[in-house]
N, C-alpha and C positions, 0 to 999 in steps of 0.2 A: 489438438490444442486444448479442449475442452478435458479430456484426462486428467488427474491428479499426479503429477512427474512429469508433466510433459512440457517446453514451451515456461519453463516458470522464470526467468530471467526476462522475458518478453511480459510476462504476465504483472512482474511487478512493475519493473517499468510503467505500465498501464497504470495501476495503481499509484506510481510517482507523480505522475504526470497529474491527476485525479485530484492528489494529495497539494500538490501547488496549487493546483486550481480554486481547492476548497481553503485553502490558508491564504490566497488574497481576498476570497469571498469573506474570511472568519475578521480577516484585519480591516476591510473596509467597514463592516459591521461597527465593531469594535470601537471605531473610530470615527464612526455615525452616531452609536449611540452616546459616546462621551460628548461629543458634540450639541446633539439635540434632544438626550435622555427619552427616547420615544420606547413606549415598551416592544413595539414590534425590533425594533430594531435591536435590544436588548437578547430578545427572544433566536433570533436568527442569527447573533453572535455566540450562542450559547451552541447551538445546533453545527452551525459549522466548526467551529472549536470540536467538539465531539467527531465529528467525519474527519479533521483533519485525524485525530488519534486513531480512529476505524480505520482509516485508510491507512496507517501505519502498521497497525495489526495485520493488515493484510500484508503489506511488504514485505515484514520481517517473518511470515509464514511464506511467503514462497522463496526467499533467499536460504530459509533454512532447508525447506528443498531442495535444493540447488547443490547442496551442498550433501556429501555422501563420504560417512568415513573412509580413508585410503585404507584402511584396515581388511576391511571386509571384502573392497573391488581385487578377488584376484584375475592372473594371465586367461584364465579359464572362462570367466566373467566377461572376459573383454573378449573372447571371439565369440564367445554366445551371442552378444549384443552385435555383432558384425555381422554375423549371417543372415 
């Protein structure tokens, strides 16, 4: 799983999941500091904001993985991979 090609549809997932997590953590901030203009809280809006995008970059690199022109997979290809 750890490999590069392997597991990457699970792998972003993981990353999705991560991704939600860190975008309620960005909007409660968000809407903490509008609230109570505290520089911390400022600061921690700022930072999740950034992970949510991080965490996107990651996604959209293992979906492109995921993904393999039909060009190139030929019949030859696929019993290699079977053996």
């Amino acid at each position: 799983m750890l490999d590069n090609g392997q597991c990457e549809p699970t792998k972003a997932a993981v990353h999705g999941v991560l991704m939600a997590t860190v975008a309620v953590c960005a909007a409660y901030n968000i809407a903490a500091w509008i609230k109570r203009r505290q520089t911390h809280l400022a600061i921690n809006a700022v930072v999740y904001t950034a992970a949510v995008w991080w965490e996107r970059c990651h996604i959209v690199h293992h979906l492109r993985s995921c993904r393999r022109p039909s060009s190139t997979v030929t019949p030859a290809d696929k019993l290699m991979d079977a053996a």
